[in-house]
C-alpha positions in Angstrom: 3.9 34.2 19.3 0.5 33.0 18.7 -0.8 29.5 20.3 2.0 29.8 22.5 0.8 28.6 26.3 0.8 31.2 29.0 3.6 30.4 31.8 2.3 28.9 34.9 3.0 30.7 37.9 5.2 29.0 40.6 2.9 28.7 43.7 4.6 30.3 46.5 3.9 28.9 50.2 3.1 32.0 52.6 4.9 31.9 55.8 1.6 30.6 57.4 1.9 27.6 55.3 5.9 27.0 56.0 5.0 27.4 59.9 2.0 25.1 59.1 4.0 22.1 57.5 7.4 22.2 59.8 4.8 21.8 62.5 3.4 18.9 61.0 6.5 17.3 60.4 7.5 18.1 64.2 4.5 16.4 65.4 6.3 13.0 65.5 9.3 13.4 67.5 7.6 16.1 69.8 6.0 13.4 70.5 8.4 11.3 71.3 10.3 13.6 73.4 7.0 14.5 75.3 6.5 10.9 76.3 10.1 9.9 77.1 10.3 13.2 79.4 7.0 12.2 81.2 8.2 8.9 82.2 11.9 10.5 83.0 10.0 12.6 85.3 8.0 10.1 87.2 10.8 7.5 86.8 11.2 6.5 90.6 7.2 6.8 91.1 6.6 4.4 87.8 9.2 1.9 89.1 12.1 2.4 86.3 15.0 3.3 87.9 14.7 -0.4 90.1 13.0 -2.3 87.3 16.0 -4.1 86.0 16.3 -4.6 81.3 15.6 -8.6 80.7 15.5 -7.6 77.0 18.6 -9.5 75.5 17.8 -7.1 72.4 18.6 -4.4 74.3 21.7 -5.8 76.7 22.8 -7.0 73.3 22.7 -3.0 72.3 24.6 -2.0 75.3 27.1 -4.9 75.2 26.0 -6.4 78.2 25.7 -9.7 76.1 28.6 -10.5 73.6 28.3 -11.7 70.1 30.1 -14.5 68.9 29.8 -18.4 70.6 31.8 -18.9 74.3 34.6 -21.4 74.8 34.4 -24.5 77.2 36.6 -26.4 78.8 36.6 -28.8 81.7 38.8 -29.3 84.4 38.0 -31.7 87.8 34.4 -31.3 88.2 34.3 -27.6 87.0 32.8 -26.5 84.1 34.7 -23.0 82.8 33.7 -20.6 80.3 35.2 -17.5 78.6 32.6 -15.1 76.6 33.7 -11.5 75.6 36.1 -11.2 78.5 33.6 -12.7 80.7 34.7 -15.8 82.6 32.3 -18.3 84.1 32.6 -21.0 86.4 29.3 -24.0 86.4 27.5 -21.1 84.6 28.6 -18.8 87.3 29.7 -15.4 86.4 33.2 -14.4 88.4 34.5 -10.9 88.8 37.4 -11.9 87.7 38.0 -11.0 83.6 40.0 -12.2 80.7 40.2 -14.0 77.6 40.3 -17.4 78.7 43.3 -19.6 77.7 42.2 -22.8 80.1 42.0 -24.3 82.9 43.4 -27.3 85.9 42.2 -28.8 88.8 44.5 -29.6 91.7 43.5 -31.5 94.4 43.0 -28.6 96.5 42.8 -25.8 93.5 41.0 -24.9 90.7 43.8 -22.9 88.7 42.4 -20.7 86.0 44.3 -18.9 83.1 43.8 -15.7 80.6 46.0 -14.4 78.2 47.7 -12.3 80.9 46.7 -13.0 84.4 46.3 -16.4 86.3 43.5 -17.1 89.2 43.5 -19.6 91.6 40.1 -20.9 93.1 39.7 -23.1 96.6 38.4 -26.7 95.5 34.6 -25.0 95.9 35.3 -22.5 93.1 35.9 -19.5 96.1 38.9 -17.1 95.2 42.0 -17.3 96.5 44.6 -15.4 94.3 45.7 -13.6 90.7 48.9 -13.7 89.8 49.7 -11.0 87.3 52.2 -10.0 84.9 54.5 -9.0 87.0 54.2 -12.8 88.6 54.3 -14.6 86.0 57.3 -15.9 83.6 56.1 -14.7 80.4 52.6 -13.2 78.6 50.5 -13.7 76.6 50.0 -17.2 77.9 48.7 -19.5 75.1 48.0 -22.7 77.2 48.0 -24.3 80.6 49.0 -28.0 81.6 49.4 -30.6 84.8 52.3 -32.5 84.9 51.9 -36.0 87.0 53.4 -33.9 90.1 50.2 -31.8 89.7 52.6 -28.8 89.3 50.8 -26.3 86.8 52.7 -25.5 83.1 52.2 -22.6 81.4 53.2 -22.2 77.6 54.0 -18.6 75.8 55.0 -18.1 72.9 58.6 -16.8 74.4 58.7 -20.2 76.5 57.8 -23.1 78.4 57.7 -22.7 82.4 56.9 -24.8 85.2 55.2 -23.1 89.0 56.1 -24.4 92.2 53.7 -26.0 94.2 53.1 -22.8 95.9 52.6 -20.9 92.4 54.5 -18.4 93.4 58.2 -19.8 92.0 58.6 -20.7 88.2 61.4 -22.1 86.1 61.7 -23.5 82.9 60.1 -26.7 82.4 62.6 -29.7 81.5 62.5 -31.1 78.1 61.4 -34.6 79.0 58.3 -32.8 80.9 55.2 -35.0 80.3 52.2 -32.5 80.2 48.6 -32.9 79.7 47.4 -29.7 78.1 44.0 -28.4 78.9 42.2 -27.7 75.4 39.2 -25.1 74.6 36.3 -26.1 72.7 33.6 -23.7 70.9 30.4 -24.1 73.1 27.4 -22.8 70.9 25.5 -25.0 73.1 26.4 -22.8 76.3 25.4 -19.7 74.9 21.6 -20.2 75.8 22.5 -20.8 79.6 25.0 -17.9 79.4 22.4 -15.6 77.9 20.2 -16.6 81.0 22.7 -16.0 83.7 23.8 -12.2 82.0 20.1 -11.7 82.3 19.4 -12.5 85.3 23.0 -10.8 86.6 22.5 -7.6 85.0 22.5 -4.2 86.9 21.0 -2.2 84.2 17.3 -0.5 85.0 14.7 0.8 81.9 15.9 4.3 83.3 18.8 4.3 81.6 17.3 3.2 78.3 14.2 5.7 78.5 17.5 8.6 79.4 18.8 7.8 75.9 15.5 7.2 73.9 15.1 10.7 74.9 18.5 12.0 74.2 18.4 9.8 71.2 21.7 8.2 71.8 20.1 4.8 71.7 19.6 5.0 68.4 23.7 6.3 67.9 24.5 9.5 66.0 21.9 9.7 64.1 19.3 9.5 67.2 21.5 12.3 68.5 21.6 14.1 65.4 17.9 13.5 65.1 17.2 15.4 68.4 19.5 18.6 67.4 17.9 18.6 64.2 14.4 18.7 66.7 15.5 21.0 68.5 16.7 24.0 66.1 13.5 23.0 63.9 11.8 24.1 67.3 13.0 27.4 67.7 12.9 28.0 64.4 9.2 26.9 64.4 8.9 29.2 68.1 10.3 32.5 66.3 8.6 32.0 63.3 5.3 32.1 65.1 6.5 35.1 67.1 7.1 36.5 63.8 3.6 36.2 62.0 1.4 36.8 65.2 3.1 40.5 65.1 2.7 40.8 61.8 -0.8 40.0 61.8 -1.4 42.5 64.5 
């Protein structure tokens, strides 16, 4: 029909201009691979397998740091904490672990408890025992007492028990027992000093980080899905090549 617009043609890219643009869109995370290999390579001679993460960004990342506020409570002269399973003693981390349910002070012990396990500390705060499920009258413990005897009282939800002065006997504790229940407070105030101690008690070297920047699993599934998708674009890009420098010959 007359005055009727020719049809544009749809611009086809050439092969040359495909290999052209993937490798432009590959420059970045070459890049990034490239680098993170280098300093994977000379890791020892750089220093990063001893130099030790003081990021808490990062410890935060690999749950070296807990969210959430710790609990306090006081018992004697000790000051304990509980954070993610952590337990801390005057801002001292112990190898010990729980979720803390309180804590007493003998005149000779420093009796902690968790939900499922009970530790016993010398009057220094040096370990002495656990007693575990299999010691104890009933789990999960929900708090922990002295009586005026200074024997310890645990309370479950099944019961109320009593330990011998040795802590190694239990038996129900007697109606008329007078207990004074150790009580947890929050303690967003702690979780500055806390912070500080995980820092400075942390085994984890820039190695390991660099190892998954460059696998990608820093950055979770998608980091790691990232890198595949690197990967295949490579040896797509690789054959591609392969393929127009023959045909140009």
């Amino acid at each position: 029909m007359c005055g009727e617009r020719p049809r544009k043609k749809r611009r086809k890219w050439s092969p040359r201009q495909w290999h052209r643009y993937l490798g432009a869109i590959l420059a970045l995370p070459l890049l990034w691979l490239a680098v993170t290999g280098l300093l994977l390579h000379h890791q020892e001679a750089l220093g990063f397998d001893r130099k030790m993460v003081k990021s808490t960004g990062l410890l935060r990342r690999y749950d070296q740091i807990p969210d959430g506020n710790p609990t306090v409570t006081s018992a004697g002269r000790f000051t304990i904490s509980g954070w993610g399973g952590m337990l801390f003693v005057d801002n001292r981390i112990l190898e010990e672990s729980g979720v803390l349910v309180g804590a007493v002070a003998r005149p000779k012990e420093l009796v902690i408890a968790t939900t499922s396990e009970v530790f016993v500390y010398d009057s220094q705060g040096g370990y002495l025992d656990r007693l575990g499920e299999e010691s104890l009258p009933a789990v999960p413990i929900e708090r922990i007492g002295l009586d005026d005897s200074h024997r310890v009282h645990l309370q479950s939800s099944a019961d109320h028990h009593v330990l011998g002065q040795n802590l190694l006997d239990f038996e129900t504790a007697p109606v008329e027992s007078t207990v004074e229940w150790n009580a947890l407070q929050a303690g967003p105030e702690e979780k500055a000093t806390l912070q500080q101690v995980l820092m400075e008690n942390a085994e984890f070297t820039w190695s390991r980080v660099i190892t998954d920047l460059h696998s990608g699993s820093l950055m979770g599934k998608i980091g790691r899905f990232l890198v595949d998708l690197t990967g295949i674009a490579v040896i797509i890009l690789t054959l591609f090549g392969v393929c127009l420098l023959f045909k140009r010959n």
